[in-house]
VOPAGU-2260 file (C-alpha; in pm, 1 decimal, decimal comma):
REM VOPAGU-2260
SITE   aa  ch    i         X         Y         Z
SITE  UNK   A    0   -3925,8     517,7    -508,0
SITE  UNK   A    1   -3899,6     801,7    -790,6
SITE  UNK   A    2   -3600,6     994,5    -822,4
SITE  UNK   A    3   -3392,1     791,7    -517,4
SITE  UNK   A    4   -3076,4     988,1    -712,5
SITE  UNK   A    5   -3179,0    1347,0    -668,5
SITE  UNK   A    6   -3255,1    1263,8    -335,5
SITE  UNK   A    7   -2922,1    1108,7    -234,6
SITE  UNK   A    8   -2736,5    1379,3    -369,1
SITE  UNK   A    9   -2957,3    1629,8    -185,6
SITE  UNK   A   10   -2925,3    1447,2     192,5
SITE  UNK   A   11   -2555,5    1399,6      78,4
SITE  UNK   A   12   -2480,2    1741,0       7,7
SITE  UNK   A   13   -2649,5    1882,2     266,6
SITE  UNK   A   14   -2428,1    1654,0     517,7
SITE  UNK   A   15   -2150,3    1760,4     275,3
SITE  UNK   A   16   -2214,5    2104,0     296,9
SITE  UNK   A   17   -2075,4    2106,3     -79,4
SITE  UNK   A   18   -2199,9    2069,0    -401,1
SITE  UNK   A   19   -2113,6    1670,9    -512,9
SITE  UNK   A   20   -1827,1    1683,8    -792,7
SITE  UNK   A   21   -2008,4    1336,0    -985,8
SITE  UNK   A   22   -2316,0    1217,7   -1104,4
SITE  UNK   A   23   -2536,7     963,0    -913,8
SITE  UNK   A   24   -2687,9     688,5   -1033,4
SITE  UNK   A   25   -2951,0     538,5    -795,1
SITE  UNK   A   26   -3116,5     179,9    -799,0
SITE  UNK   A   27   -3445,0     310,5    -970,9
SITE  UNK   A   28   -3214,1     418,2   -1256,1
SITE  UNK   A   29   -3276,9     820,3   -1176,5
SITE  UNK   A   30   -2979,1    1028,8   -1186,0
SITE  UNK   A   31   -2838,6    1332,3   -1102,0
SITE  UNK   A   32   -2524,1    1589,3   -1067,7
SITE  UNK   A   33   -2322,8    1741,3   -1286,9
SITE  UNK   A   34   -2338,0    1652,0   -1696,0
SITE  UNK   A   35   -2036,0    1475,4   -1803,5
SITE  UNK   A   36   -1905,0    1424,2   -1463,0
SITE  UNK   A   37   -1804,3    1044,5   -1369,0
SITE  UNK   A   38   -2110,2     830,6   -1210,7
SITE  UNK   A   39   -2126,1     706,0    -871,7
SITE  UNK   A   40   -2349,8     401,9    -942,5
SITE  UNK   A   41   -2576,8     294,6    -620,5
SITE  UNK   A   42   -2686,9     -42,8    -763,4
SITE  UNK   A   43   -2875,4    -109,5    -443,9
SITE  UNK   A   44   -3038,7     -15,7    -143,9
SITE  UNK   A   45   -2794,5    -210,2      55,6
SITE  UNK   A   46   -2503,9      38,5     -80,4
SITE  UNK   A   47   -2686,0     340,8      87,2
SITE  UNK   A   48   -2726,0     103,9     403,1
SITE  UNK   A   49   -2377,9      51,6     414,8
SITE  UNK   A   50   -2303,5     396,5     437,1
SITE  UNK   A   51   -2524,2     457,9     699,8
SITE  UNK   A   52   -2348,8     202,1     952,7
SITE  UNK   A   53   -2037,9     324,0     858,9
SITE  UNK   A   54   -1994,2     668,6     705,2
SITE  UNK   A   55   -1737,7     791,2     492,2
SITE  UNK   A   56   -1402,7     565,4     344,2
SITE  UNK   A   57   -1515,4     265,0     546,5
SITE  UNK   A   58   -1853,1     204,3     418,2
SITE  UNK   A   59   -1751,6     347,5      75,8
SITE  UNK   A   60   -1493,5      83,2      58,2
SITE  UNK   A   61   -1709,7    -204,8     179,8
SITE  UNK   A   62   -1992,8    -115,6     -92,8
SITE  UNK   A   63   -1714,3     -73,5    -377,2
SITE  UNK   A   64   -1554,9    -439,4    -294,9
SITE  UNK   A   65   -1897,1    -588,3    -256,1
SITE  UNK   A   66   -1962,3    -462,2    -601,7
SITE  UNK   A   67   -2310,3    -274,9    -417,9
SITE  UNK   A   68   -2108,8      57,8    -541,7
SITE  UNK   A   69   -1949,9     120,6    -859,1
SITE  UNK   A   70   -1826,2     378,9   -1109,7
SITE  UNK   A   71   -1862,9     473,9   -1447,0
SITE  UNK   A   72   -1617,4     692,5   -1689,8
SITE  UNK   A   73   -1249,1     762,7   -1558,0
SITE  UNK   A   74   -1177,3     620,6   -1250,5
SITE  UNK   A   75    -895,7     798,9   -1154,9
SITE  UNK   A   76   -1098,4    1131,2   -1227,0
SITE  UNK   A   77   -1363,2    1003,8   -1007,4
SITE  UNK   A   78   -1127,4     926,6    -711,7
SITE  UNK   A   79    -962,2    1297,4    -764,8
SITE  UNK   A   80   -1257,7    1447,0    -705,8
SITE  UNK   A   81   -1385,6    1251,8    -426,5
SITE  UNK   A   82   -1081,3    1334,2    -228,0
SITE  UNK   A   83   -1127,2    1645,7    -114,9
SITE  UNK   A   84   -1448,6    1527,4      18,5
SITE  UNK   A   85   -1386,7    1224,0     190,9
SITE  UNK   A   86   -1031,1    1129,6     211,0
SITE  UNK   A   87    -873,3    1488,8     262,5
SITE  UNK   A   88   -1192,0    1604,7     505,8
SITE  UNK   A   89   -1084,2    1707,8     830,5
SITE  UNK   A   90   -1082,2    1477,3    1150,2
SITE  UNK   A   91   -1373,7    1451,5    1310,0
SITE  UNK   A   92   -1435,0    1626,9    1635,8
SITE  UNK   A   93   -1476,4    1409,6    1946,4
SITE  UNK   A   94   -1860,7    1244,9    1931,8
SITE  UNK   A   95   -2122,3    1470,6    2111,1
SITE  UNK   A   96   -2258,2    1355,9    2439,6
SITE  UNK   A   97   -2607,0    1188,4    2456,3
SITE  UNK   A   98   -2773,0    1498,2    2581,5
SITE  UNK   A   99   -2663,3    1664,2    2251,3
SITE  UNK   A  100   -2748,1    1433,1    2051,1
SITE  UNK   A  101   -3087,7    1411,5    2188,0
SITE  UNK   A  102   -3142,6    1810,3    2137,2
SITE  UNK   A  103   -2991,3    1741,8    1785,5
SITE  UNK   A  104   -3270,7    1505,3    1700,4
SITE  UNK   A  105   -3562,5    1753,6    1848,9
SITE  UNK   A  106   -3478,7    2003,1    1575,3
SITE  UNK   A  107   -3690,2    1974,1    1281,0
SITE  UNK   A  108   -3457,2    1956,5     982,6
SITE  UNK   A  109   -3273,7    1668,1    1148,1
SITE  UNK   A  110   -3617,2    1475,8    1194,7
SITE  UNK   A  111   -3648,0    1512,5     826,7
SITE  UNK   A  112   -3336,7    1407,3     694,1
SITE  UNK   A  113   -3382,9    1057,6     966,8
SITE  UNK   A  114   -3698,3    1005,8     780,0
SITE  UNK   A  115   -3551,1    1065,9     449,2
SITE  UNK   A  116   -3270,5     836,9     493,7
SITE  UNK   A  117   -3471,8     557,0     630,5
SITE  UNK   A  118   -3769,5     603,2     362,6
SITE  UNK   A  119   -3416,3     578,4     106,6
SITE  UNK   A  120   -3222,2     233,5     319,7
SITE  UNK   A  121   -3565,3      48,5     364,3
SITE  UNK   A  122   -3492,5    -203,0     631,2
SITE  UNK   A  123   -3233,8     -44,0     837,7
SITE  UNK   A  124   -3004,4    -339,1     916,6
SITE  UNK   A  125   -2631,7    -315,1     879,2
SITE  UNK   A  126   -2534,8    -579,9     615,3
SITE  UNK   A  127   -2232,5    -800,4     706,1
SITE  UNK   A  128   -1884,9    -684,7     576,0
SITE  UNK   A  129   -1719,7    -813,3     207,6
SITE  UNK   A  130   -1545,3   -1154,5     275,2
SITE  UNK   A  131   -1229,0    -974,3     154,4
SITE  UNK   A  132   -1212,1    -755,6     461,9
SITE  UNK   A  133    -976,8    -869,1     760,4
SITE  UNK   A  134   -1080,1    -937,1    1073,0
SITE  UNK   A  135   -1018,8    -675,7    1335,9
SITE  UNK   A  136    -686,4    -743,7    1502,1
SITE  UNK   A  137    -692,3    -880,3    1868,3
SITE  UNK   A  138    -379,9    -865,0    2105,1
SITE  UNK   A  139     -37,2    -662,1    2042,0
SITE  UNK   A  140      68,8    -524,7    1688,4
SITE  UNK   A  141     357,3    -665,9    1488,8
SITE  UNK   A  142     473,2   -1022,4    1688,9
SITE  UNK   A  143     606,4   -1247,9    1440,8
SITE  UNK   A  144     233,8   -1441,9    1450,3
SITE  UNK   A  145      49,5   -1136,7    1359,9
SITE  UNK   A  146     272,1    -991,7    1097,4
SITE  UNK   A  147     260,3   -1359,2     942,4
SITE  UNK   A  148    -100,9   -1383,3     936,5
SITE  UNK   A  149    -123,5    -998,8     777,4
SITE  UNK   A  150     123,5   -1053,7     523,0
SITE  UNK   A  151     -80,9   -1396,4     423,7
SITE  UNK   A  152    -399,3   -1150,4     385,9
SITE  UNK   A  153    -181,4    -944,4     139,7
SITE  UNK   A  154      46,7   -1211,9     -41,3
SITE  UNK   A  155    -135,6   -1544,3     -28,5
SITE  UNK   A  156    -355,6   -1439,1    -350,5
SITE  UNK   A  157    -230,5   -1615,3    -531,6
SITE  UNK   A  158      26,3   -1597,3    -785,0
SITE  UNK   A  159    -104,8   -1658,1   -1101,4
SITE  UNK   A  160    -287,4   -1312,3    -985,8
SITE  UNK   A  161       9,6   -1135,1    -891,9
SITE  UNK   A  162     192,7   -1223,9   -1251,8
SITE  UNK   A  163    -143,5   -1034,2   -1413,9
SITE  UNK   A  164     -72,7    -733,9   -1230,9
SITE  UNK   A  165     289,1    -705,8   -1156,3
SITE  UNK   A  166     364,2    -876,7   -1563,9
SITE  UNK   A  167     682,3   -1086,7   -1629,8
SITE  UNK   A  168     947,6    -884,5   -1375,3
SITE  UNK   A  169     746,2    -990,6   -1071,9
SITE  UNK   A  170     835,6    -735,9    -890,2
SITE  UNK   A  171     634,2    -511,1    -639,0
SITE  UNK   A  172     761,8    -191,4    -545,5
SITE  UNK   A  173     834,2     131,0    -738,5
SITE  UNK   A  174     932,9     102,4   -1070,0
SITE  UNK   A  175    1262,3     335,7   -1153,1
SITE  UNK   A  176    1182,2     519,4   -1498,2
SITE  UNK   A  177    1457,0     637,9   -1685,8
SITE  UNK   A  178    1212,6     745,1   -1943,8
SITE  UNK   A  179     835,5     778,0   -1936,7
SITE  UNK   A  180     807,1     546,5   -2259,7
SITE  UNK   A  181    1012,9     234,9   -2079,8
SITE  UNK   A  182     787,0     -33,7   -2077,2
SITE  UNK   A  183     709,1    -170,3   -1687,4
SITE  UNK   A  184    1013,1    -464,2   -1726,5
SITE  UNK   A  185    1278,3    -207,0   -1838,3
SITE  UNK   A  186    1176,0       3,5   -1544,1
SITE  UNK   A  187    1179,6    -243,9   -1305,5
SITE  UNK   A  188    1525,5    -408,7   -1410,1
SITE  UNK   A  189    1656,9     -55,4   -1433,7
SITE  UNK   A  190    1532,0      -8,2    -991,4
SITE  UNK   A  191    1668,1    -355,4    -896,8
SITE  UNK   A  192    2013,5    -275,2   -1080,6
SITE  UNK   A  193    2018,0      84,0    -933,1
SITE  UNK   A  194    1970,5     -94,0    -540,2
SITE  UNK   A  195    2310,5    -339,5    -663,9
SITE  UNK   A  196    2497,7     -41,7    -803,7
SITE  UNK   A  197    2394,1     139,0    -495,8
SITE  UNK   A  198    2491,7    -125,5    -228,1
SITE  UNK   A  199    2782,1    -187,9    -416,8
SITE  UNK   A  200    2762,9    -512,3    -452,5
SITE  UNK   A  201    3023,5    -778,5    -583,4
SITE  UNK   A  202    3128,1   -1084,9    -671,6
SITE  UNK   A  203    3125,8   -1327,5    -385,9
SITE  UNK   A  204    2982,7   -1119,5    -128,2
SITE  UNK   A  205    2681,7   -1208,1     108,7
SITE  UNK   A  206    2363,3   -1025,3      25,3
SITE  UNK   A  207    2050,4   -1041,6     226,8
SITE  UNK   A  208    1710,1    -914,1      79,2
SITE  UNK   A  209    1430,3    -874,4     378,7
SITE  UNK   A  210    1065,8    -900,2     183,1
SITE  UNK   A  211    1212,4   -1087,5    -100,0
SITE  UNK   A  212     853,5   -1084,6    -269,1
SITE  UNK   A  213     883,4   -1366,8    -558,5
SITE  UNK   A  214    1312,0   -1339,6    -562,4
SITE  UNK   A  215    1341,5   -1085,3    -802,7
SITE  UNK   A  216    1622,2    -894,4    -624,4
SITE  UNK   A  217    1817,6   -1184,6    -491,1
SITE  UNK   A  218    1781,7   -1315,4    -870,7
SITE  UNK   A  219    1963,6   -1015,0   -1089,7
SITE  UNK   A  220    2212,1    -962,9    -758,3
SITE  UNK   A  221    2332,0   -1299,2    -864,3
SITE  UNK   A  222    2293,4   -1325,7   -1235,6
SITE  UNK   A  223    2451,5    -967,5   -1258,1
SITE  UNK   A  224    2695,0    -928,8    -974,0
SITE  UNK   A  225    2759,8   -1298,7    -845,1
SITE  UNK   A  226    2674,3   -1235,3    -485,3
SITE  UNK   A  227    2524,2   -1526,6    -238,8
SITE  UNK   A  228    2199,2   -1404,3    -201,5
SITE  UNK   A  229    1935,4   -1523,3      81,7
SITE  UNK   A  230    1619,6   -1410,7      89,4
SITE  UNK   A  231    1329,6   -1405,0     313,7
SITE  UNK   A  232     956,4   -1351,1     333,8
SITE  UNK   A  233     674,6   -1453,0     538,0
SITE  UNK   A  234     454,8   -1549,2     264,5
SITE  UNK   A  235     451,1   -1928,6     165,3
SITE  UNK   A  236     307,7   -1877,5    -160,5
SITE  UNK   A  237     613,2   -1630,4    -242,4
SITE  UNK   A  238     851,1   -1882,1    -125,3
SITE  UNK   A  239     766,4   -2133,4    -336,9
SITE  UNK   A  240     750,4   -1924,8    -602,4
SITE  UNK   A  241    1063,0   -1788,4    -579,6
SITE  UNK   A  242    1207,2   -2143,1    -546,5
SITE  UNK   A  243    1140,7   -2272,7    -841,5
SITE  UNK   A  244    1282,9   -1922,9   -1028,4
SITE  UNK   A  245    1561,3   -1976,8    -871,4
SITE  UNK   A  246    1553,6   -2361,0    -938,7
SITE  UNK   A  247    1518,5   -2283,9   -1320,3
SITE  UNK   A  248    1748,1   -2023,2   -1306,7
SITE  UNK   A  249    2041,9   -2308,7   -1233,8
SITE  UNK   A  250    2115,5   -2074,2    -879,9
SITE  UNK   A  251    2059,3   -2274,4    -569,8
SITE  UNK   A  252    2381,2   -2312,4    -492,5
SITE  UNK   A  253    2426,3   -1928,9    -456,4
SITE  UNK   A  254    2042,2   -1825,0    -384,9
SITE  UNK   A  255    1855,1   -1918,6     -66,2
SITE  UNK   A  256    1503,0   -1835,7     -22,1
SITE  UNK   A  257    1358,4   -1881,5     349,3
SITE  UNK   A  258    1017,1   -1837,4     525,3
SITE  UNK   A  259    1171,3   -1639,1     797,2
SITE  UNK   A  260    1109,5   -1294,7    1010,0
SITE  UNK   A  261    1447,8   -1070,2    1003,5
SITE  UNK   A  262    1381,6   -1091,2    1347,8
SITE  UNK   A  263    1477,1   -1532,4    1321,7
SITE  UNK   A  264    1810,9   -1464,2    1178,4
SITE  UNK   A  265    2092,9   -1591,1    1340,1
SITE  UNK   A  266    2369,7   -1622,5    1046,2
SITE  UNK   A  267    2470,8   -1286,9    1011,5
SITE  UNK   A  268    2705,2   -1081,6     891,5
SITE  UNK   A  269    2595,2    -992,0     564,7
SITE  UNK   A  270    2813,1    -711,9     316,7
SITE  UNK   A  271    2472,6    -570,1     179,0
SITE  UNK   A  272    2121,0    -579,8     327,1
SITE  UNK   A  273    1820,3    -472,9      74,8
SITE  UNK   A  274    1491,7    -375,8     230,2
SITE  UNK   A  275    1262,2    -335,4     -69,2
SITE  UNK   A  276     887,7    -218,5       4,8
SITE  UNK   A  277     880,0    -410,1     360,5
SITE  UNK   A  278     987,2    -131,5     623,1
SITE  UNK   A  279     560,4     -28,0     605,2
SITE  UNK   A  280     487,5    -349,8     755,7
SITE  UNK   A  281     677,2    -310,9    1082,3
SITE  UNK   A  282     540,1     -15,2    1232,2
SITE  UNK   A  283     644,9     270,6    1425,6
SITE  UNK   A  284     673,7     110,1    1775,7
SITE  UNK   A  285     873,9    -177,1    1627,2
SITE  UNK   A  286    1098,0      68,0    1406,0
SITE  UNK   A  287    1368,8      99,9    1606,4
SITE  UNK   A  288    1440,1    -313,4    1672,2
SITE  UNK   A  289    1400,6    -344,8    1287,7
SITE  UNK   A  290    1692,2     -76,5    1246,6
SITE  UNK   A  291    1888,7    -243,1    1522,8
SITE  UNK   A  292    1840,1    -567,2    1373,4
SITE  UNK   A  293    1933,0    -467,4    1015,2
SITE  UNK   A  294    2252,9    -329,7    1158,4
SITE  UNK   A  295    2334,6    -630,4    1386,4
SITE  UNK   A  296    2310,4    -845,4    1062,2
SITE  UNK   A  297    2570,1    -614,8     885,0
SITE  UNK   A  298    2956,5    -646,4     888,3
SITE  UNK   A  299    3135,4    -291,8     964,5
SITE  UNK   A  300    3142,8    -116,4     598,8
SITE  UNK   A  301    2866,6    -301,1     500,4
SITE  UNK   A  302    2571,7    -103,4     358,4
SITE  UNK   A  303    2174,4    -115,5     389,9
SITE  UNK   A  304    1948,3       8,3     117,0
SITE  UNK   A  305    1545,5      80,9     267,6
SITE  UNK   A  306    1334,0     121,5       3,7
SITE  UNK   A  307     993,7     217,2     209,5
SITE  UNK   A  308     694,9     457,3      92,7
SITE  UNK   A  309     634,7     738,9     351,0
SITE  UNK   A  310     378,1     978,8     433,2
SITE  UNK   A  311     360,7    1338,5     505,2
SITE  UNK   A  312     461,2    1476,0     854,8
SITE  UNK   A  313     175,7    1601,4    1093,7
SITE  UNK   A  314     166,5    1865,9    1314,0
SITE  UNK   A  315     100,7    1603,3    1583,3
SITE  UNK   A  316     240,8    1269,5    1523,2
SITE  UNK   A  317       9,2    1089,6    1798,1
SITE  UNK   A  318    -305,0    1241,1    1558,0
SITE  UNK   A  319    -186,0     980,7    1330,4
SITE  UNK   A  320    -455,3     699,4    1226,9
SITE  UNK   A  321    -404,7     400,5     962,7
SITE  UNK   A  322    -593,1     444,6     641,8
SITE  UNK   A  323    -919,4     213,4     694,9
SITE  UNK   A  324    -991,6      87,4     364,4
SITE  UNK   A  325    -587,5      38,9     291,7
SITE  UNK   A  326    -613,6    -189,6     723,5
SITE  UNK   A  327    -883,4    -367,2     612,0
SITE  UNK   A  328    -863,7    -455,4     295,8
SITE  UNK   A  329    -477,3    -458,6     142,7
SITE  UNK   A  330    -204,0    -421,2     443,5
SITE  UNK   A  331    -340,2    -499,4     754,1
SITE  UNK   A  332    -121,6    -317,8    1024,2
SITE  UNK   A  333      94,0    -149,6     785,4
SITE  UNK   A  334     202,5     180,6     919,9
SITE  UNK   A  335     363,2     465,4     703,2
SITE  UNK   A  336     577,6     735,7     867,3
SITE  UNK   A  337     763,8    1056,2     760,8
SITE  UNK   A  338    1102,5     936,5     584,2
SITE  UNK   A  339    1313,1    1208,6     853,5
SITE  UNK   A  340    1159,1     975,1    1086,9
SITE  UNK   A  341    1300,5     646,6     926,5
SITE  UNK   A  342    1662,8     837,5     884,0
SITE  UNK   A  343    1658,4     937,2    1267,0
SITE  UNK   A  344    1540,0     558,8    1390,5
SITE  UNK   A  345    1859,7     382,2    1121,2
SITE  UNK   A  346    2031,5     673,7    1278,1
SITE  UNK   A  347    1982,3     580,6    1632,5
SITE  UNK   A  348    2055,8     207,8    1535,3
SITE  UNK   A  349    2466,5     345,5    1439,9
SITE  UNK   A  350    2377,6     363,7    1047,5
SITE  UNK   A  351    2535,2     612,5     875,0
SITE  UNK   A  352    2289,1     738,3     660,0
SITE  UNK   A  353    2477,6     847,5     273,5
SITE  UNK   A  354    2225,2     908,8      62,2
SITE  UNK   A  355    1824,3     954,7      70,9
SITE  UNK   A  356    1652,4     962,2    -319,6
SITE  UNK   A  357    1266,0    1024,0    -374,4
SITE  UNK   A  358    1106,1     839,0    -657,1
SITE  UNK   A  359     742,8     960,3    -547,1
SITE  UNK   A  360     668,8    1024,7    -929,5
SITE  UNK   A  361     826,4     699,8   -1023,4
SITE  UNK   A  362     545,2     515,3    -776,6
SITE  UNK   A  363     301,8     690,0    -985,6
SITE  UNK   A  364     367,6     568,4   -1286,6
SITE  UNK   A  365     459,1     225,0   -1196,6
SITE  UNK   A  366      45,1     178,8   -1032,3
SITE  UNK   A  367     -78,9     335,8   -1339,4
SITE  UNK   A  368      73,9      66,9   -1544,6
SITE  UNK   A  369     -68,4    -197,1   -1281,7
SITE  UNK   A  370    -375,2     -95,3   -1303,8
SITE  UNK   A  371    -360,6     -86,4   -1695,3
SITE  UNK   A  372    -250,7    -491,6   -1681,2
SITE  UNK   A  373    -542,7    -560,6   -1437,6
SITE  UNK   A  374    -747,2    -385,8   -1654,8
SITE  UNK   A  375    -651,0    -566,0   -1941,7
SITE  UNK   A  376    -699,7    -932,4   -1765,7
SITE  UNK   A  377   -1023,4    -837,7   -1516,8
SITE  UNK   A  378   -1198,1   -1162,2   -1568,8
SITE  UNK   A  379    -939,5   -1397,0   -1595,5
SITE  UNK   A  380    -813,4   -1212,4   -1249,5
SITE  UNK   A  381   -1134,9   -1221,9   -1086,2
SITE  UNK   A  382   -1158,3   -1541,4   -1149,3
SITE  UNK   A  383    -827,2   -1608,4    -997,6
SITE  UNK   A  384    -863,9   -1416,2    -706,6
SITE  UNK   A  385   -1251,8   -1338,9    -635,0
SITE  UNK   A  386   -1426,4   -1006,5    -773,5
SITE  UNK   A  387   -1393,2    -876,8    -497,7
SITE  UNK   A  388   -1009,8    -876,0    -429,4
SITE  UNK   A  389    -995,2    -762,8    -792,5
SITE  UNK   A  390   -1184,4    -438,6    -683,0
SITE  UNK   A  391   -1018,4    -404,8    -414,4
SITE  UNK   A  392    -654,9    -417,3    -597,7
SITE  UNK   A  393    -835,8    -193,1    -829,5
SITE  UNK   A  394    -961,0     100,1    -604,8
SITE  UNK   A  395    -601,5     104,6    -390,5
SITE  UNK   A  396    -367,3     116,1    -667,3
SITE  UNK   A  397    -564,8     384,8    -877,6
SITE  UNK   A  398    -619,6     579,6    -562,5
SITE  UNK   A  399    -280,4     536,3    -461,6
SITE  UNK   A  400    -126,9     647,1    -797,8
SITE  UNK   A  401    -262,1     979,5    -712,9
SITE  UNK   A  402    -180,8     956,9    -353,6
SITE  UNK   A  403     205,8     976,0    -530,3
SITE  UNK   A  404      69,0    1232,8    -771,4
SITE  UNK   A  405     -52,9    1482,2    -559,1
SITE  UNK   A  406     206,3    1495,3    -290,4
SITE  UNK   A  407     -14,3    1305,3     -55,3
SITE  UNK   A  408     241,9     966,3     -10,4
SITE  UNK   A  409     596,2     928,3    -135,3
SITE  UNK   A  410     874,3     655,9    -148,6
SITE  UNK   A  411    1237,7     687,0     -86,1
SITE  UNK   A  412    1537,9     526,3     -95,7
SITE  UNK   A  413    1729,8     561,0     202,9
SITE  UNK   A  414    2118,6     421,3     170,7
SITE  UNK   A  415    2300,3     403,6     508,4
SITE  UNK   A  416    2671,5     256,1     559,8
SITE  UNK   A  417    2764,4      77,8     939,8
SITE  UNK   A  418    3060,5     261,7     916,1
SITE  UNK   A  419    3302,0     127,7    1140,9
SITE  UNK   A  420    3494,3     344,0    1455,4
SITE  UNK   A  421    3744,3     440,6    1220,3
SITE  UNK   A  422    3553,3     625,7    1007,5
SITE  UNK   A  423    3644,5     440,1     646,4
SITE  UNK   A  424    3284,5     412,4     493,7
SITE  UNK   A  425    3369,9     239,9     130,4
SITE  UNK   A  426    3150,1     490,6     -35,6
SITE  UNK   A  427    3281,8     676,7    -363,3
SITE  UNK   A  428    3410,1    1027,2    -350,8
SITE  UNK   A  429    3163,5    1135,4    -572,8
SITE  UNK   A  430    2775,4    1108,3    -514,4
SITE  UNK   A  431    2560,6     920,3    -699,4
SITE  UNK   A  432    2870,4     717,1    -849,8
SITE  UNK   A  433    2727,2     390,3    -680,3
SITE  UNK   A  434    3103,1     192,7    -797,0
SITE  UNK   A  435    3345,1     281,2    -549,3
C-alpha cells in the first residue's frame, strides 16, 4: 500500500476543503504535508478506521488515547493548528435524508473516494472504544449517584498520579501568578491565600470548602487564619488523602474532611463557603439548587467565593453541546456556562454578588506547567495510571492551555455576600482590599 500518506491527506483535504496545516505520517512510513510542520503519525490502519466510525474530535480522541494516533514535534503547535479545522469547524447541518444520500453516492467522485477509503481502512469494522472512555450515561443528569460515579471516573486515578502532575501543593484549579517566573507552589499558595483574604476569613470562624480536592484549601484556611474548616468531596481516594494531611498536619480537631454532596448537608450555617473548580460539575439545569443551597448553608453577612471556568456565550444557548472528547474521557457530565450566567443564577439564589475577577491567563499558565511535570515523569505516570489515561491527561490539558490562550474558555472568581435585609454587607470600602 505505497504512499497510504499522500493519499490520506488528499481524501482528507478534499473532505476538508483546506489545505492540512501538518505533516502525515502513514503506517507504510510515507509521508506528506508541509516541511517542518508537526506530524500526525497514523501508526495503523485501525487509526484511519476509527475515524471513519466516528469522524472528527471523537474518533481523533479515541485513536490518540489508544496510542493508534500520535504526534511528533510541538504539541501544542500541532493542536493550534488543528483547531480551526476540527474543534472551531462549524456545526454540522441536520443529516440528509436517505434519498439524498442515495443520489450522493450515484455521483462519481463520491464512488471514488468510498473506494479509496475502504482500499486505505482494509476490513471495515469499527474497533471497540479505549478502556479509558466512559460509558454513555443512562437515566437523568447530575443525581447524587451519577455525579458520584463521574467524579470517580475523574478523581479515582489515583494519587500517586495526581502528585506527578499537580507537584507538592496538590492543588487543582488555576494557579494565581503574581509573576510569570513563580514556580507552580508559590502560585498556588499565592490563589488559596487570595480566596481567605477574599472571604475574609478569621480566627474561629466556620469555613466550608465544596470540592475540597486533596484539602489544600481547608489546610492553609487553618494553618493561616485559624478557621474550622470542613470539607467535602465525592471522591474516596481524595478523602483519604486529605485525611492523613490533615492527620500529619496535627489539625483534626479544627479540619473535617467528609465524603458528602453539598446537597447532604444539614449543619449549616457556615461564615465563608469556598467553591474551588467544582461549580462545572453541576450543570446548568441543577445551577440554580446549587446557588440556593450554597446560600441556605450561609449565615447573613457571610460570603461565598465560586471559583468555576466558563465558556463563551452563544448566540443560542440551547445550540450548546458538551465537548466529546473532554464527556468521555476527563469530566463526564461537566457542563461549562457563560460566567453572566453563573452571576444571574447566585443572583436569583439572594447573593449579592461584590466582585467578579478573570484569571483566564493565569489557567494558562498553570496547564502549561502540568503538562511540563507529566512530561517530565511519563513512564513512571503511565505506569501509575495506564498509557492511556496519561494521553488522555496529556491531550486535555495542552489543548486546554490554549483553550485559555486564545479566548476560547476562561475562569473567574465570582465573590458574592448574603447580605442580610438591612443592607450591612461586611465588605471593605475599598475594592480589592479583601481585610475589612
Amino acid at each position: 500500500m505505497a504512499d497510504a500518506a499522500g493519499r490520506l491527506t488528499k481524501l482528507a483535504e478534499e473532505v476538508l476543503g483546506a489545505r492540512l496545516p501538518v505533516r502525515i505520517r502513514a503506517w507504510d512510513r510515507s509521508e506528506a504535508g508541509p516541511p517542518g510542520a508537526p506530524v500526525l503519525v497514523f501508526r495503523n490502519r485501525r487509526a484511519l478506521r476509527r475515524l471513519l466510525f466516528k469522524p472528527g474530535e471523537l474518533g481523533l480522541a479515541r485513536g490518540w488515547v489508544a496510542g493508534d494516533l500520535d504526534i511528533e514535534g510541538d504539541l501544542y503547535e500541532a493542536l493550534d493548528l488543528l483547531a480551526g479545522m476540527i474543534w472551531e469547524r462549524p456545526e454540522p447541518a441536520a443529516p440528509p435524508r436517505r434519498a439524498a444520500v442515495l443520489r450522493s453516492l450515484a455521483r462519481p467522485e463520491i464512488r471514488a473516494a468510498a473506494r479509496e477509503i475502504l482500499s486505505l481502512v482494509g476490513l471495515p469494522l469499527p474497533p471497540a472504544p479505549p478502556a479509558e472512555e466512559a460509558r454513555p450515561r443512562r437515566g437523568p443528569l447530575h443525581t447524587l449517584r451519577s455525579d458520584r460515579r463521574a467524579i470517580s471516573h475523574h478523581y479515582d486515578v489515583g494519587n500517586d498520579f495526581y502528585e506527578l502532575v499537580l507537584g507538592p501543593s496538590m492543588v487543582y484549579s488555576c494557579a494565581y501568578w503574581e509573576s510569570p517566573q513563580a514556580t507552580l507552589e508559590e502560585a498556588q499558595h499565592d490563589k488559596l491565600d487570595l480566596i481567605c483574604r477574599k472571604l475574609g476569613l478569621k480566627e474561629g470562624q466556620r469555613l466550608l470548602d465544596v470540592g475540597c480536592g486533596w484539602g489544600s484549601m481547608v489546610l492553609h484556611a487553618a494553618r493561616t487564619y485559624g478557621v474550622r474548616a470542613v470539607g467535602i468531596t465525592l471522591s474516596e481516594e481524595q478523602a483519604a488523602y486529605a485525611r492523613k494531611r490533615v492527620a500529619d498536619a496535627g489539625l483534626t480537631d479544627r479540619i473535617e474532611i467528609r465524603v458528602q454532596d453539598y446537597r447532604e448537608i444539614r449543619d449549616d450555617p457556615f461564615d465563608a463557603v469556598s467553591s474551588i473548580g467544582m461549580a462545572e460539575h453541576v450543570g446548568r439545569d441543577r445551577y440554580a439548587e446549587y446557588a440556593s443551597a450554597l446560600y441556605a448553608l450561609l449565615r447573613p453577612g457571610g460570603r461565598l467565593l465560586n471559583h468555576q471556568i466558563a465558556r463563551r456565550p452563544l448566540a443560542d444557548e440551547e445550540t450548546y453541546r458538551v465537548d466529546e472528547f473532554i464527556d468521555r474521557y476527563v469530566f463526564p457530565d461537566g457542563e461549562l456556562s457563560p460566567v453572566g450566567r453563573t452571576t444571574g443564577a447566585l443572583e436569583d439564589a439572594g447573593f449579592e454578588v461584590r466582585d467578579v475577577e478573570a484569571l483566564r491567563e493565569h489557567y494558562a499558565l498553570t496547564l502549561r506547567q502540568w503538562v511540563a511535570n507529566l512530561e517530565r515523569h511519563w513512564d513512571r505516570a503511565a505506569r501509575l495510571a495506564s498509557p492511556g489515561r496519561a494521553r488522555v491527561w496529556r491531550l486535555y490539558m495542552a489543548a486546554s492551555a490554549l483553550s485559555f490562550e486564545r479566548n476560547r474558555i476562561g475562569v473567574n472568581q465570582v465573590l458574592a455576600v448574603r447580605t442580610p435585609q438591612a443592607g450591612e454587607s461586611g465588605m471593605p470600602l475599598r475594592a480589592r482590599d479583601w481585610r475589612a
